[in-house]
N, C-alpha and C positions, 0 to 999 in steps of 0.2 A: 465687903471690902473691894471684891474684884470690880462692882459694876462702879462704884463711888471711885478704882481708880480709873476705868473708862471712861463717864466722863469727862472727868478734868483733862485726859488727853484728847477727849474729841471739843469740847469746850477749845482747850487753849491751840488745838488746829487750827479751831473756823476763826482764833481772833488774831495770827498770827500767819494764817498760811502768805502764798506769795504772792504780788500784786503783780502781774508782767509793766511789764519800761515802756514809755511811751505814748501810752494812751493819755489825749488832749485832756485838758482838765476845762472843766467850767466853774461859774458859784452856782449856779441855779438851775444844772442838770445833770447827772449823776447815769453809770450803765455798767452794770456787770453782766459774766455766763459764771454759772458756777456747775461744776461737776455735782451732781445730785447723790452719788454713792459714795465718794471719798469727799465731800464738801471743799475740793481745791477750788478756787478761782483762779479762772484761764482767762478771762478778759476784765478788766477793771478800769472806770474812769467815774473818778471824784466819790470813787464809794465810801468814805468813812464822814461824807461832810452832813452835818442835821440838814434838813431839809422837809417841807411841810409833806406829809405825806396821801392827803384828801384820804379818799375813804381804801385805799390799805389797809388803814389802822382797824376796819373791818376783818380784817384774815385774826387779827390777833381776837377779837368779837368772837368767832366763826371755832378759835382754836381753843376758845375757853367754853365755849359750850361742849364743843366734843370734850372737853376735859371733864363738864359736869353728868355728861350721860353716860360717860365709863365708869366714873364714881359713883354712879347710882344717885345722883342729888336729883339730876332732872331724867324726863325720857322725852323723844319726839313726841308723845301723843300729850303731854301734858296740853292743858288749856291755859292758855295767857292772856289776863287782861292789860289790854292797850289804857296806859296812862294819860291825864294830859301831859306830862313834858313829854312821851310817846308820840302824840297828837296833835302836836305843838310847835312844829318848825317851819321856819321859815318862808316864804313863796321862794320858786325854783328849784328847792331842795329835794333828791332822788327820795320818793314815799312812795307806799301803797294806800298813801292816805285813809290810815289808821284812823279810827272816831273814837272819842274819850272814851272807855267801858268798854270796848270792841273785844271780840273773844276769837282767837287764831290758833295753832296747835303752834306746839316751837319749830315742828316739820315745817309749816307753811312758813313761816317767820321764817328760818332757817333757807329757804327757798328765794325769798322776797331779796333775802341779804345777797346769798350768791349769785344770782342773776340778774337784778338791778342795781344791787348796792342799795337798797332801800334804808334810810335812813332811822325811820320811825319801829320799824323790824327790827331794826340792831337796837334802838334803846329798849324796846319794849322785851327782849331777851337779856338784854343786861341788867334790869332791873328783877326780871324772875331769875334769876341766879342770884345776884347780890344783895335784892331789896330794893336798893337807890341805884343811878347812874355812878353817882360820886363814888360812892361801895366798889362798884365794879370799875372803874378807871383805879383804886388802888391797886385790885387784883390783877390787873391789866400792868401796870407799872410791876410788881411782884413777879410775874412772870416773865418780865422782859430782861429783870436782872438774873433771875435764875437762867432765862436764856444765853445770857451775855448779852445783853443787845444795848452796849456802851453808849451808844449816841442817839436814842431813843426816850422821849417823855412824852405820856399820853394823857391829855387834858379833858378828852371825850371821849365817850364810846363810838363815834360815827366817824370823823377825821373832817368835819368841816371847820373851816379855817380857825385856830383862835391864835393866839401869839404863844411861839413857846412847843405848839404843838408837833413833834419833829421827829420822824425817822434817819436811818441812812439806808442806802441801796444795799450797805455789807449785811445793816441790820435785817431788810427784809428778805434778806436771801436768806439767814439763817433762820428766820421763824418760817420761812416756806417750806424749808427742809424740815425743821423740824414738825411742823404739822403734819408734811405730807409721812413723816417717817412713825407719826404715831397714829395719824387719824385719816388714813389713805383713801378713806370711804368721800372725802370733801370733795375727791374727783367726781362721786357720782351727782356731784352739786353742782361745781363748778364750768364743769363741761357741757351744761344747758346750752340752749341758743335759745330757744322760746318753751314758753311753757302758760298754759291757760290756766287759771286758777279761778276754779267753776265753784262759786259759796253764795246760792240765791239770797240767804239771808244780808247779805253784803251788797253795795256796788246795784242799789235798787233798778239803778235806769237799764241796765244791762245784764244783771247776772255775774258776770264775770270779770276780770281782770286779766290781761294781755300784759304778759312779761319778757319783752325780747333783752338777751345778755347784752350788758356794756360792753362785750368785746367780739363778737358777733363774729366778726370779720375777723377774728383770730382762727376759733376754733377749729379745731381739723386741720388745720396748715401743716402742716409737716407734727400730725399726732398732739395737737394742743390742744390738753385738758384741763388747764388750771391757769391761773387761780385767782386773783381778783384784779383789779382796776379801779383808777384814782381819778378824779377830777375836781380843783377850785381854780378861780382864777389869779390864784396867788401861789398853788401847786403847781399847774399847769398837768398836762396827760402824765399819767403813771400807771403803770402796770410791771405785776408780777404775774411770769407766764412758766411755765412748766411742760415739759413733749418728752416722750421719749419715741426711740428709733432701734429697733432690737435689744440690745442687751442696755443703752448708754439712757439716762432722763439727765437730763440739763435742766436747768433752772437759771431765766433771765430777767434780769430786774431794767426799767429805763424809767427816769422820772424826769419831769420838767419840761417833754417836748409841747410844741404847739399845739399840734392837732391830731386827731385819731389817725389820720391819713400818716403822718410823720411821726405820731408813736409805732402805729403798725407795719413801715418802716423800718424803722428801726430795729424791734423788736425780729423782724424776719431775715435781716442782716446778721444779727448775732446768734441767731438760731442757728442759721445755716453756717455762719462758721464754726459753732459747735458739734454739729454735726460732721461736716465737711473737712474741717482742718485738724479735729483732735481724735487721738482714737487710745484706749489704754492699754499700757504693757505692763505684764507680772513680773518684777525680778525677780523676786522670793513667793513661794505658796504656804499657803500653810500648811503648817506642823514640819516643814525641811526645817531640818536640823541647821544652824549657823554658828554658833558657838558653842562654849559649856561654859557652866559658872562653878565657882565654888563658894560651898554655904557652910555655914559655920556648924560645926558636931555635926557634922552629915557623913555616914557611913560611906560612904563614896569620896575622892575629892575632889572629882568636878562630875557634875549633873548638865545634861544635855536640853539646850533650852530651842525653842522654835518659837513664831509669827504665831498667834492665835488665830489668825485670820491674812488674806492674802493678801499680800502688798502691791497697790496698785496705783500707778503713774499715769495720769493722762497726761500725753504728751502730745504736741505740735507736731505736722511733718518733719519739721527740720529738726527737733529737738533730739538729744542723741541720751542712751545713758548714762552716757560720761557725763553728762552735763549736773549729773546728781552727785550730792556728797552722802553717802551712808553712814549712819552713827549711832552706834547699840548704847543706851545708858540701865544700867542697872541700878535698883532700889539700895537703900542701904540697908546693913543689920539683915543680911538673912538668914534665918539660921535654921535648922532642922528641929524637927519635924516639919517637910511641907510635904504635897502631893500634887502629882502628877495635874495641869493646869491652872496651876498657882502663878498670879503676873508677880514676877521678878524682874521687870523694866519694860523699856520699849524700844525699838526699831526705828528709827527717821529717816528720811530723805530732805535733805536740804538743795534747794537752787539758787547761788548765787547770795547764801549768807541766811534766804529764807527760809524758814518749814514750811515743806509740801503736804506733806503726809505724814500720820505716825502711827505704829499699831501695839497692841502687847505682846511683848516676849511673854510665852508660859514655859514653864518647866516639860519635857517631854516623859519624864519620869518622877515616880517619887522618888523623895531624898529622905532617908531613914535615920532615925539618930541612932550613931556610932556607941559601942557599947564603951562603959567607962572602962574599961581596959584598952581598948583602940585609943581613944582621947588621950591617956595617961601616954601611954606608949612615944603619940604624934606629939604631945605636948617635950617630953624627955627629947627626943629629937631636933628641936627647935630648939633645944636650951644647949644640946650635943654643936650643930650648926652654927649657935652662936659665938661659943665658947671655942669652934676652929676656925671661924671668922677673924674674934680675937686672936690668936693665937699666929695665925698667919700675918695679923698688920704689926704685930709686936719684930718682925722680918726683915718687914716689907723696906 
């Protein structure tokens, strides 16, 4: 119960939190920073509008594999045979040009995706989880509404162009977090810049296969490990990028620029003010005590509740606490027997009407059921109370 109600309040955070004022809108390019540990968004422009998302739609490819080898359906050493629709795309199209029957491990496939964005890699993976593409673009759609990811339809497994095919920048900040928050190991993928993939039986004329990253020119910049990169000419540049800097990882999404030159850009502008301009402060830690509740038939009559976990604000230089509104809500119906870390609400911070942040209130003690002679007792007393209520407006 406690994690189903976790959760729904980190769920209704990321689809609720606050957008800051100000930021230019476009139709056809889209820029967020998001706080990577409390998933607030500190910069936002035109993040909730669909938008094609080229080969991004690969990260959600990349995050349903790591779903199938923690499940034990697939492992990296499995052997994958390459399809024709695997083998079969278009001229121009990012491949390791796969040959119909070809046999690769899902590591190598898995490689191909992260560092090129290899097209024919990501279906030929899709299809050994699913059976079909079509199979796996459901599970693909299935996982995006379990993620929340409102403004999102995935028509392929690869992200090249079709109508219809659409992310938003809020969407892919949340599947980046949430990838990175289950399957952290993608960084040791993503953070390639070149990688030689040495398989004589492949690639006759030469041996091997020369894989430099679609973002090359990112990696390492101020600690940038992740995570993938988009291009059609109807997507225009898009990248989802990830750094962390001591304690803080940020996570910035830019979609729709021109050129690699002016997504890279961009992306180092928003980085650095993530870095540079926000930093977090603890009002409350956890397990401090903040209020008490009271629970129904509970030997005590108020039980001492605290933060599960520590409540924390990235804020702006300018930004002040005051600028926060605090607001405890508690469950309804609770009644005793509970025990000591049982969620009995939650904790928010609100700016300017919006949620920031929320976390669970737990109980800091158990709360015991009152023996029926207490009960009896408290009950007789409230009936005493009422009865001198009345008695005094019959006065008044």
């Amino acid at each position: 119960m406690k994690k189903i109600y976790c959760l729904f309040i980190s769920l209704a955070l990321l689809l609720t939190m606050a957008v800051p004022a100000g930021a230019e809108q476009s139709n056809n390019t889209a820029a967020l920073i998001m706080d990577y540990e409390t998933g607030q968004i500190l910069y936002a422009e035109n993040i909730d509008a669909p938008l094609p998302p080229a080969s991004i739609t690969k990260l959600m490819t990349m995050h349903l594999v790591y779903e199938a080898i923690a499940q034990g359906k697939i492992s990296l050493d499995d052997q994958v045979k390459a399809s024709a629709n695997a083998s079969s795309l278009p001229d121009g199209a990012s491949t390791i040009f796969l040959g119909t029957g070809e046999v690769l491990t899902v590591k190598e496939l898995l490689e191909a995706v992260a560092i090129i964005s290899a097209n024919d890699a990501g279906i030929a993976l899709a299809e050994h989880i699913a059976g079909s593409e079509s199979a796996f673009v459901v599970m693909m759609n299935e996982k995006a509404k379990e993620l929340g990811l409102t403004n999102t339809t995935f028509i392929n497994a690869h992200g090249l162009h079709t109508e219809g095919h659409v992310m938003s920048a809020r969407d892919i900040a949340i599947l980046s977090k949430a990838t990175l928050d289950k399957y952290p190991e993608i960084l040791s993928y993503s953070s390639i810049k070149f990688l030689r993939m040495e398989r004589e039986a492949r690639y006759v004329r030469q041996g091997y296969f020369d894989m430099h990253s679609t973002y090359a020119s990112l990696i390492g910049w101020r600690n940038i490990d992740g995570l993938k990169t988009g291009w059609t000419p109807e997507a225009g540049r898009c990248i989802t990028v990830t750094a962390t800097e001591g304690s803080r990882r940020y996570i910035v999404v830019v979609m729709g620029e021109d050129t690699i030159p002016l997504r890279d850009k961009r992306v180092k502008e928003l980085l650095a003010q993530a870095f540079d301009q926000f930093h977090p402060v603890v009002p409350v830690k956890a397990g401090e005590v903040i209020d008490s509740v009271a629970i129904e038939m509970a030997k005590n009559r108020e039980t001492e509740i605290v933060p599960a976990q520590d409540v924390t604000l990235v804020m702006s230089r300018t930004d002040k606490l005051e600028d926060f509104e605090e607001k405890i809500e508690l469950l309804p119906n609770l009644k005793a027997p509970m025990e000591k870390g049982d969620v009995v609400g939650t904790l928010s911070y609100y700016k300017n009407g919006e949620l920031v942040t929320a976390v669970d209130l737990v109980l800091n003690e158990n709360a015991e059921k009152a023996s029926l002679f207490t009960r009896i007792l408290r009950y007789l007393s409230l009936i005493f109370v009422d009865l001198g209520n009345w008695i005094v407006s019959l006065f008044a």
